[in-house]
C-alpha positions in Angstrom: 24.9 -3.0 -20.6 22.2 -2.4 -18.2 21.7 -5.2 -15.4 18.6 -7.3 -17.0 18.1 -8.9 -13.7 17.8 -5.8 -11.6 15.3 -4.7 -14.3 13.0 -7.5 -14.4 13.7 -7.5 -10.8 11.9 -3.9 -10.2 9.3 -4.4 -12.9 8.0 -7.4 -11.6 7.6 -5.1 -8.4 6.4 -2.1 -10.0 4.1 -3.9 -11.6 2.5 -5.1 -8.4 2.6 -2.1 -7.1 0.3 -0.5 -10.4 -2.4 -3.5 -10.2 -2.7 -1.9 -6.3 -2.8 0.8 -7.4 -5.8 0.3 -9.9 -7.6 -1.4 -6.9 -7.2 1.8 -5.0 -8.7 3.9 -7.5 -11.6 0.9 -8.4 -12.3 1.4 -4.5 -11.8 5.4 -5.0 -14.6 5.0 -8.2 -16.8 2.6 -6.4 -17.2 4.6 -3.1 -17.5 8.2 -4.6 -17.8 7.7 -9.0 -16.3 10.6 -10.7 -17.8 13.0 -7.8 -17.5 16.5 -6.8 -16.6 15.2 -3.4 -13.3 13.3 -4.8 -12.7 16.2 -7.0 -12.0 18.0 -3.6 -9.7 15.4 -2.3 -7.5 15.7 -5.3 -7.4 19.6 -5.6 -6.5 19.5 -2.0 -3.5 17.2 -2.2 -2.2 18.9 -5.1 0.0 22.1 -3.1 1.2 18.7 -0.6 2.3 16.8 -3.5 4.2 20.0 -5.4 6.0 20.3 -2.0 7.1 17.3 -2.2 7.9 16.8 -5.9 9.6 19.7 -5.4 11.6 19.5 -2.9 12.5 15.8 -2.2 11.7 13.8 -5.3 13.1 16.0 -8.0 16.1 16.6 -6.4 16.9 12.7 -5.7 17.2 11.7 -9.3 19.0 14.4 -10.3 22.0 15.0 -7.6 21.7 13.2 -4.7 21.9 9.6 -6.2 25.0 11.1 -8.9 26.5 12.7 -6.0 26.4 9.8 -3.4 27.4 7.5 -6.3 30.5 9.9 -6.4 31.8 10.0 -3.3 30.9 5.8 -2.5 33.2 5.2 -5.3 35.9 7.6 -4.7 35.7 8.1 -1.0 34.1 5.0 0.5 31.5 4.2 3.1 32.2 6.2 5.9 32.1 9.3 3.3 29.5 7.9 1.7 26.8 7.3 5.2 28.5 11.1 6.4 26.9 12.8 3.3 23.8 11.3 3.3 23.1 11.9 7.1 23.9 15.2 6.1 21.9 15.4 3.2 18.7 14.1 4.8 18.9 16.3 7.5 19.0 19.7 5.5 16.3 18.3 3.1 14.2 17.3 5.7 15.0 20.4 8.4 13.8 22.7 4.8 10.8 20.4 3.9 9.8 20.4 7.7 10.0 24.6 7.0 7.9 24.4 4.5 5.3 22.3 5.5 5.0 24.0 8.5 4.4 27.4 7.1 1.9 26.1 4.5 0.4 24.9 7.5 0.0 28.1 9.3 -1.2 29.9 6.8 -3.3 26.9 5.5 -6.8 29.2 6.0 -5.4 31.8 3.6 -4.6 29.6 0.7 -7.8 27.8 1.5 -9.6 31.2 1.1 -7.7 32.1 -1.8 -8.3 29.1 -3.5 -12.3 29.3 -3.1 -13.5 32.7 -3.4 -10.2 34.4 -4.1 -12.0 37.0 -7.0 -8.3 36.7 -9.5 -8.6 32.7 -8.8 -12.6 32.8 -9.7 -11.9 34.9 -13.3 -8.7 32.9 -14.0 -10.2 29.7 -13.5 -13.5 30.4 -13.9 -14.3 27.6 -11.0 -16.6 29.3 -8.6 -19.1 27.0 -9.8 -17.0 24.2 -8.9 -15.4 25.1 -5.9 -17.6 27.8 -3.0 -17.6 28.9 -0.1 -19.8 25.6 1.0 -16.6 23.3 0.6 -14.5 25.4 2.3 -14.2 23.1 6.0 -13.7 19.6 3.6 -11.2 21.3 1.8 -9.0 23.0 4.3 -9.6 19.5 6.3 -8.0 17.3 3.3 -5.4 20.3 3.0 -3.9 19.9 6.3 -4.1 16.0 6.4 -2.5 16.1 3.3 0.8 18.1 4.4 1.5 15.0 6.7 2.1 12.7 4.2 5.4 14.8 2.5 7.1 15.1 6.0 7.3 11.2 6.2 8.0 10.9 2.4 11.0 13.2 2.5 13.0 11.1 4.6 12.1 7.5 3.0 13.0 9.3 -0.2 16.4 9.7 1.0 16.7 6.2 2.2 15.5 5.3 -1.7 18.6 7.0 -2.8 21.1 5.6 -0.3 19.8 1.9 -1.1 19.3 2.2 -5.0 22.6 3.9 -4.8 23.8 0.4 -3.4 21.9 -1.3 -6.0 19.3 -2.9 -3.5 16.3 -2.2 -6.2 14.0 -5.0 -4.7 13.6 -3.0 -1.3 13.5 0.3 -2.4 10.3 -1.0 -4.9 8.8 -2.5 -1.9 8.2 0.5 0.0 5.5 2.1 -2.8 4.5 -1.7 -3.1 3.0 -1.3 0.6 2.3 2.2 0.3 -0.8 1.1 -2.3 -1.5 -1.7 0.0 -2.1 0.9 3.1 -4.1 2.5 0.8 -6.4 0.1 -0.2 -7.2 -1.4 3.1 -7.2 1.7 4.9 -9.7 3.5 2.6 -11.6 0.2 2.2 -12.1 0.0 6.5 -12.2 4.0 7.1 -15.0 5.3 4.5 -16.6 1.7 5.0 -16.8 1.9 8.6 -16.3 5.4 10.1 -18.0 8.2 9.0 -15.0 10.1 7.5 -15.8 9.9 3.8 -13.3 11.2 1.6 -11.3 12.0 5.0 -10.5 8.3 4.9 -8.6 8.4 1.8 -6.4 11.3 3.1 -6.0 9.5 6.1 -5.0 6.1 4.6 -2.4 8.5 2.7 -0.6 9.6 5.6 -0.3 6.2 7.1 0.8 4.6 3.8 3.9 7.3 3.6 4.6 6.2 7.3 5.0 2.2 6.5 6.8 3.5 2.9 9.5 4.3 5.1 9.4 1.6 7.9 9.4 -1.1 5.0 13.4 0.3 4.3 14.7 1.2 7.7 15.6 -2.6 8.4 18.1 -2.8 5.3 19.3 0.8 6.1 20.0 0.0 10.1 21.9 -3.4 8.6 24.7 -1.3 6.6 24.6 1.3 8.9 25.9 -2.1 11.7 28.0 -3.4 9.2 30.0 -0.3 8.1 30.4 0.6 11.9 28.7 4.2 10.9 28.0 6.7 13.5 25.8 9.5 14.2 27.3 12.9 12.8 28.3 16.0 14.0 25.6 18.7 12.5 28.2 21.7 13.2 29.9 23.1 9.7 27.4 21.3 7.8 26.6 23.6 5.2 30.5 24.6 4.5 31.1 21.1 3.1 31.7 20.9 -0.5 29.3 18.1 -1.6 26.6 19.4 0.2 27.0 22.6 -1.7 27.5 20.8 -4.5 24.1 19.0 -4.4 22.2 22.0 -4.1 23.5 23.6 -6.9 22.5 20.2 -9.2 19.3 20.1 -7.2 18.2 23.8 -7.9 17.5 23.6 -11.8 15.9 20.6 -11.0 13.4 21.6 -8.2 12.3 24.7 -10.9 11.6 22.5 -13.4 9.6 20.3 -11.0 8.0 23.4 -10.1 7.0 24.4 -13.9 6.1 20.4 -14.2 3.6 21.3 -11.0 2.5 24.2 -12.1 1.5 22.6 -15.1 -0.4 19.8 -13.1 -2.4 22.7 -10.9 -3.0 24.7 -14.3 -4.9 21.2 -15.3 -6.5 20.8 -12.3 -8.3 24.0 -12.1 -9.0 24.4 -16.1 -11.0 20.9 -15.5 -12.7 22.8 -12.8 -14.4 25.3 -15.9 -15.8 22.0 -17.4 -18.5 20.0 -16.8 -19.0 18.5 -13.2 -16.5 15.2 -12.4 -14.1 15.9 -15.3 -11.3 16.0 -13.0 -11.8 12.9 -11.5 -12.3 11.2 -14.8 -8.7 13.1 -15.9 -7.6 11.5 -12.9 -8.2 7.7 -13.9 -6.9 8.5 -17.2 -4.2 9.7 -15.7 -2.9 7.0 -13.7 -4.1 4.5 -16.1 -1.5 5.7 -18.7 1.4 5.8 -16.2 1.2 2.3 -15.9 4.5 1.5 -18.6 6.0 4.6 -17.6 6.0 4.1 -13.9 6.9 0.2 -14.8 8.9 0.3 -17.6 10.3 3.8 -17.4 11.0 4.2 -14.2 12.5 0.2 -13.5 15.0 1.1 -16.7 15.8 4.9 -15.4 16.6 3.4 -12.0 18.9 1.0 -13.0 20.4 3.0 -15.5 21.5 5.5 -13.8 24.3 4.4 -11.3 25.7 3.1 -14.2 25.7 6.4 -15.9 27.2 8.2 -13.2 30.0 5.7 -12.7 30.8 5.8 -17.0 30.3 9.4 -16.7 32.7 9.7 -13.3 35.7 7.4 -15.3 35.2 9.1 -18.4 34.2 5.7 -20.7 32.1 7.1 -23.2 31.8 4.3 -25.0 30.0 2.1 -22.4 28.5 5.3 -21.2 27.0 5.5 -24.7 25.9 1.9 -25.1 24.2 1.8 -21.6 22.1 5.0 -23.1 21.3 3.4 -26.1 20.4 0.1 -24.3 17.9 1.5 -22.2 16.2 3.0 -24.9 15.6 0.8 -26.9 14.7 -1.8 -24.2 12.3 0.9 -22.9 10.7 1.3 -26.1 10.4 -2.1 -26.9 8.5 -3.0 -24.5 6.5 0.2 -24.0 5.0 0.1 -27.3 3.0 -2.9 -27.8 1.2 -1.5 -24.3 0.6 1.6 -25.6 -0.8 0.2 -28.5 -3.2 -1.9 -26.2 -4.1 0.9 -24.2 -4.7 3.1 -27.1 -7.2 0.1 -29.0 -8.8 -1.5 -25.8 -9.2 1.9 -24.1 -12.9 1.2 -23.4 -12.6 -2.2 -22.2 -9.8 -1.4 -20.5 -11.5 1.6 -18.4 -14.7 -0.4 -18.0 -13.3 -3.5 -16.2 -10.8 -1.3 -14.2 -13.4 1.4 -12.7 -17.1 0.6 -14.1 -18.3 -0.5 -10.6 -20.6 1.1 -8.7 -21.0 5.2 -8.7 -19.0 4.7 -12.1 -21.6 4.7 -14.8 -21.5 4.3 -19.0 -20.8 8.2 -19.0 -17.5 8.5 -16.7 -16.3 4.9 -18.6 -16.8 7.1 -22.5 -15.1 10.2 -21.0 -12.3 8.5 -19.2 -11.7 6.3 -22.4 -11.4 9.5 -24.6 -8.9 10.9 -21.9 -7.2 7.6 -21.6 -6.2 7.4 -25.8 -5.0 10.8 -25.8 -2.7 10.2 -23.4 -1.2 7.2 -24.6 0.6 9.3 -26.9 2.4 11.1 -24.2 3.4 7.6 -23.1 6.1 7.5 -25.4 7.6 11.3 -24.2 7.4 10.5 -20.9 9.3 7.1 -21.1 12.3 8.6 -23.6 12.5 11.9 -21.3 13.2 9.9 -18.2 16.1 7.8 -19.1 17.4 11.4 -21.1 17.3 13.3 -17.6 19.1 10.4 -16.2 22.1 11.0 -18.3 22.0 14.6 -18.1 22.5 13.8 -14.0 24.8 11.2 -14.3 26.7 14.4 -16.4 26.2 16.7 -13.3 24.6 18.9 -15.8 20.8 19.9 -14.6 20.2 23.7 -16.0 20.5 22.1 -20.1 17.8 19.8 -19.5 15.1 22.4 -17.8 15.6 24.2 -21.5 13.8 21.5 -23.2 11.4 21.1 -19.4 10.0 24.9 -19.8 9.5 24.7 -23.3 7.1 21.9 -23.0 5.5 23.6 -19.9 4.8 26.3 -22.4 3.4 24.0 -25.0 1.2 22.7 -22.1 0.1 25.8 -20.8 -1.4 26.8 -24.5 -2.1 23.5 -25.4 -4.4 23.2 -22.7 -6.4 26.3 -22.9 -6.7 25.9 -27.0 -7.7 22.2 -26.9 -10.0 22.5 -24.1 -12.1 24.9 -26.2 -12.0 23.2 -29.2 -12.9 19.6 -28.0 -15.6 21.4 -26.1 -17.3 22.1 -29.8 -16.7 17.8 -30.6 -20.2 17.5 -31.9 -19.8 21.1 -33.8 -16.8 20.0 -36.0 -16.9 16.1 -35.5 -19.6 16.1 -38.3 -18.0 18.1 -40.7 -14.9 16.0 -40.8 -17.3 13.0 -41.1 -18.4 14.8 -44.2 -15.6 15.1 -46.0 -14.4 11.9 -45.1 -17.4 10.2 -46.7 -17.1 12.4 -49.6 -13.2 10.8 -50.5 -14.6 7.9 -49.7 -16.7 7.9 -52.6 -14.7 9.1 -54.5 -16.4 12.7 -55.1 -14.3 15.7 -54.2 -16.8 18.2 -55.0 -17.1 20.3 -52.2 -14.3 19.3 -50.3 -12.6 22.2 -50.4 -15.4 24.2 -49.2 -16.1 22.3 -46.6 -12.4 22.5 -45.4 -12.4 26.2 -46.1 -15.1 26.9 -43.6 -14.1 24.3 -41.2 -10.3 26.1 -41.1 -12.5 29.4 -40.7 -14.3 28.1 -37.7 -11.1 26.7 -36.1 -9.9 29.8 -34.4 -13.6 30.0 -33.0 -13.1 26.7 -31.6 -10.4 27.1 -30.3 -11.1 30.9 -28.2 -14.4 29.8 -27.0 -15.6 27.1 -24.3 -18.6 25.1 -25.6 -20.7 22.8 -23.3 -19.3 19.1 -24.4 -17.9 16.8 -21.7 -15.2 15.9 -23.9 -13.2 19.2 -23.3 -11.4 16.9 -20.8 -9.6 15.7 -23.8 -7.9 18.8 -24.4 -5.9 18.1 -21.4 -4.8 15.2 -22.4 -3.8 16.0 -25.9 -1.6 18.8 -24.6 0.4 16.8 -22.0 1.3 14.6 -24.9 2.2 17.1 -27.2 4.3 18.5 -24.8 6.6 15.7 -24.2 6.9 15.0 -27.7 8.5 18.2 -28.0 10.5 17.8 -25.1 12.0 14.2 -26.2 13.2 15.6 -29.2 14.4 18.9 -28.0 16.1 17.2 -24.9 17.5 14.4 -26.9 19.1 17.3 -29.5 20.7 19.1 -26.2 22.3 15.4 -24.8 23.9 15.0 -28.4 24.9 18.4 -28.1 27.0 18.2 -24.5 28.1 14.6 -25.9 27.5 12.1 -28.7 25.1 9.4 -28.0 22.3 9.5 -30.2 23.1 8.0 -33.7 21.2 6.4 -36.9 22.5 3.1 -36.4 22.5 2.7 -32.5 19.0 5.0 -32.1 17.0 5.7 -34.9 16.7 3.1 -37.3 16.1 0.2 -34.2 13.0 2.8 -33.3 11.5 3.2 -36.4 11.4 -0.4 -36.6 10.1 -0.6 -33.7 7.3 1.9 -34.8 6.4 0.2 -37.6 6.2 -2.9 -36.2 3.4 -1.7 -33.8 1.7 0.1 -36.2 1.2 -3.4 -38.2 0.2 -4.7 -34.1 -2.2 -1.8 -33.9 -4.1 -2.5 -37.4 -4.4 -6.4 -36.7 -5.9 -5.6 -33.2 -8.4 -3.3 -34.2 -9.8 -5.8 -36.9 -10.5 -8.7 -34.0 -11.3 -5.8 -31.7 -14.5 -4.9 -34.2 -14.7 -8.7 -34.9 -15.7 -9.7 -31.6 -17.3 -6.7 -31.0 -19.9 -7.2 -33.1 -20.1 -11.0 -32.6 -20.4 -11.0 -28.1 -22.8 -9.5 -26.2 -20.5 -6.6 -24.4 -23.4 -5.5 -21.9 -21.6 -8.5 -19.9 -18.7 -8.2 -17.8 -17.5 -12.1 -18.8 -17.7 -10.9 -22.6 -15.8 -7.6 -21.8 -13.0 -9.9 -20.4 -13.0 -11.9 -23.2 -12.8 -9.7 -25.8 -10.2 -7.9 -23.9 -7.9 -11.1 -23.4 -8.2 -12.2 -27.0 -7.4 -8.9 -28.5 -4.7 -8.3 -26.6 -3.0 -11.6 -27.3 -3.7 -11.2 -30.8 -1.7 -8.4 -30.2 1.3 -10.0 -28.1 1.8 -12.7 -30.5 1.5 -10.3 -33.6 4.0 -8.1 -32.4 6.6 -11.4 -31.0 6.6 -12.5 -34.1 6.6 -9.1 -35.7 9.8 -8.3 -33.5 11.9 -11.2 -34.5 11.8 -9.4 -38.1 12.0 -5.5 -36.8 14.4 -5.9 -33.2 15.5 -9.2 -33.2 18.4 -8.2 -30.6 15.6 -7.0 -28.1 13.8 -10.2 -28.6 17.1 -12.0 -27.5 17.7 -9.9 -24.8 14.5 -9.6 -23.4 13.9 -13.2 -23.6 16.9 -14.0 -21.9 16.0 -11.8 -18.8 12.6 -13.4 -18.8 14.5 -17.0 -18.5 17.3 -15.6 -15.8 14.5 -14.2 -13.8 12.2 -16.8 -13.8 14.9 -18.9 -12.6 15.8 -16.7 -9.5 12.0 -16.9 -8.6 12.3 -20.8 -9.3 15.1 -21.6 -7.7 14.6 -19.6 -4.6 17.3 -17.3 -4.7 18.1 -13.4 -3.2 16.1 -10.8 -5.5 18.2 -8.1 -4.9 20.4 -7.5 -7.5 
């Protein structure tokens, strides 16, 4: 059973850290909207962030926590501290390499990526993106590969302290990461003359204090298990350093596929209309918030329990802990997807519609924001499945299921695009036959249907002029890890038996149907007080927000007694345990 302490524990953290997170990005809307200036900033962070997803994060996960867990358990300490000096070093000696060089050649890519004549007819964005934005852009660039070289190492700490099972530090560090952030970009666009250059800035000094904020509880075992520096020499003959390379290769490609994915995005939303990318970009982070909360707090707890079921072969609790986090993940990602997907406008329009961020940005975000929600689902599922492929020590099966949803992206994106770029071409015709069942008369139906299928491909092939393209995007990315929950889940039952009817399938589909029933009752005191307060108000958007939504929390409680009743137990006894620790003043790490 997975520790329900630690997990409220992080969660109450991560959760923190996303509401800072959404203040960020409310300062991001109300200083710049859905601009052409922040569209910059975010193109030119992308390349720093794939270096570092690529390198550093992806690798963590998937075999340098299972590895250090190894050796802790069957070496000890002194082992244990040896590798992970060692394992920092190379990682950050290569991500240092790397940086470096993108650095030096940082004009070239700069120039490729503006008036490069195979980027222009691939992308089609040299109306987006010229030769007048080259100095902001190579600017942001090179700021932007600062930020990596600091994360690298406070990565590594992550691992060595979650490997330890101190959770509450390790979520503190992104925790003040958002808070840099916020009051840096608030004081440096506010008060200097930097503009967008502030938010890079505030970036680079949030990675800094991302690793100070761990460095204290790091120094503190480092004292107490009497750990010395390292010898560097012979470094790369030792087994477990080869060891984690190997596990960590599979893993940086399909980061690299996952990034290439992200920049593939970025640039299509460059061939739509102006801002698109920005409003992507709220969307975006807006439907992280129960994957990086939920997700990620039951992935991270999960998995040092994994790897030590895996490393003494008892597949039965090995099994259970799988099946646990599952279904605890899912139970309490649904009724927020449900929300999310219901309350989208209201939701978008308290969070960002301030200042730049007009009626227009708030529809197209919205529209971005439900599509996504689906992928919320994938994305929550695939984490706790990559988990167990690594506690496994097996990271080439999982990138099967990674590239075949990169490819589902990659067409996805280019085929929706198009077609939700002809919305107010096909939108009508489906509103025609819809009122035509309605009233009961089919003639004409099938015509209708017949030339609606024969415009499809059209659609589809061709980019029209709507702003709702941006969809297309998001309808893809949640496609895609569909595919990949199933496809990955299939391979894990393959390499060993832990999906099942009883312990898997059946709880889910409860669980589906139960927020299905949440979704319908929402939607009818959604369009209830809709239609009865005056919405043009902010105080009547909040209230019509609140009330849904606990219409919606008490529907599905109640609902959940009925369709997971051991969920309800369990997660109601966390709730009690970790109020108490908060109550009665006790240690929060775990």
């Amino acid at each position: 059973m997975i520790k329900k302490n630690s997990v409220f524990t992080v969660m109450f953290i991560l959760l923190l850290t996303k509401i800072l997170g959404f203040w960020k990005l409310r300062i991001f809307a109300q200083l710049f909207g859905a601009s052409h200036e922040l569209d910059i900033f975010w193109a030119a962070f992308t390349i720093p962030d794939i270096i570092f997803m690529v390198l550093v994060a992806g690798s963590i996960n998937a075999a340098i926590i299972p590895i250090l867990s190894d050796v802790l358990y069957d070496k000890g300490k002194e082992s244990f501290n040896k590798l992970f000096q060692q394992l920092t070093v190379i990682f950050f000696g290569l991500s240092f390499f790397v940086l470096l060089t993108v650095l030096l050649f940082a004009p070239q890519i700069t120039t490729w990526i503006v008036s490069n004549e195979y980027a222009q007819s691939l992308f089609n964005m040299s109306y987006r993106i010229s030769t007048d934005d080259y100095d902001l852009f190579i600017k942001l660039f090179r700021i932007g590969l600062l930020s990596p070289l600091f994360l690298s190492v406070s990565g590594f700490v992550t691992a060595y302290l979650q490997v330890r099972k101190q959770f509450f530090v390790t979520s503190l560090a992104p925790l003040f990461y958002n808070v840099s952030m916020v009051i840096g970009t608030y004081l440096l666009v506010n008060y200097t003359s930097w503009g967008v250059e502030g938010i890079a800035i505030s970036a680079v000094i949030g990675s800094v204090i991302h690793l100070i904020v761990q460095l204290p509880l790091l120094l503190k075992y480092y004292k107490e298990d009497n750990s010395k520096v390292i010898d560097l020499k012979g470094i790369f003959k030792e087994p477990n350093v080869l060891r984690a390379f190997k596990l960590a290769l599979p893993r940086m490609l399909g980061v690299l596929g996952e990034q290439f994915n992200t920049i593939v995005n970025t640039f299509i939303s460059f061939t739509l209309a102006a801002g698109t990318l920005s409003a992507y970009r709220f969307a975006y982070s807006l439907h992280l918030f129960p994957i990086n909360i939920i997700g990620s707090a039951v992935a991270q707890v999960a998995l040092p329990d994994l790897a030590k079921y895996c490393c003494k072969n008892e597949d039965d609790n090995f099994k259970k802990v799988f099946n646990d986090s599952i279904q605890l993940s899912l139970y309490l990602v649904f009724p927020i997807v449900a929300i999310m997907f219901v309350l989208r406008l209201p939701i978008v329009r308290l969070i960002y519609g301030t200042g730049a961020f007009d009626w227009n940005d708030t529809i197209i975000t919205a529209w971005t924001l439900a599509l996504l929600s689906i992928s919320v689902i994938g994305q929550t599922v695939v984490q706790i499945i990559l988990r167990a492929f690594y506690a496994l020590k097996d990271t080439w099966m999982p990138l099967i299921a990674i590239t075949v949803g990169i490819v589902i992206n990659l067409f996805g994106a280019y085929l929706f695009t198009n077609f939700f770029s002809h919305y107010y071409d096909w939108r009508p015709i489906l509103e025609q036959v819809w009122i035509q069942v309605a009233q009961a008369n089919g003639d004409g139906v099938v015509s209708v249907l017949k030339s609606f299928l024969g415009d499809l491909l059209k659609w589809m092939t061709t980019r029209g002029d709507s702003r709702l393209a941006v969809g297309g995007l998001a309808l893809s990315l949640s496609l895609s890890y569909l595919v990949q929950m199933v496809l990955a889940s299939l391979l894990l039952n393959r390499k060993k038996k832990v999906i099942s009817w009883n312990e898997t399938l059946y709880p889910t589909l409860l669980k589906i149907l139960n927020t299905l029933v949440m979704m319908l009752g929402m939607y009818f005191v959604f369009r209830l007080f809709d239609f009865q307060l005056d919405t043009s108000r902010t105080v009547y958007v909040i209230v019509l927000t609140v009330l849904t939504a606990a219409y919606g929390g008490i529907s599905y409680l109640v609902g959940s007694k009925i369709f997971s009743p051991e969920e309800f137990v369990k997660v109601e006894n966390m709730l009690r345990n970790f109020t108490k620790r908060f109550t009665n003043g006790n240690n929060l790490n775990p």
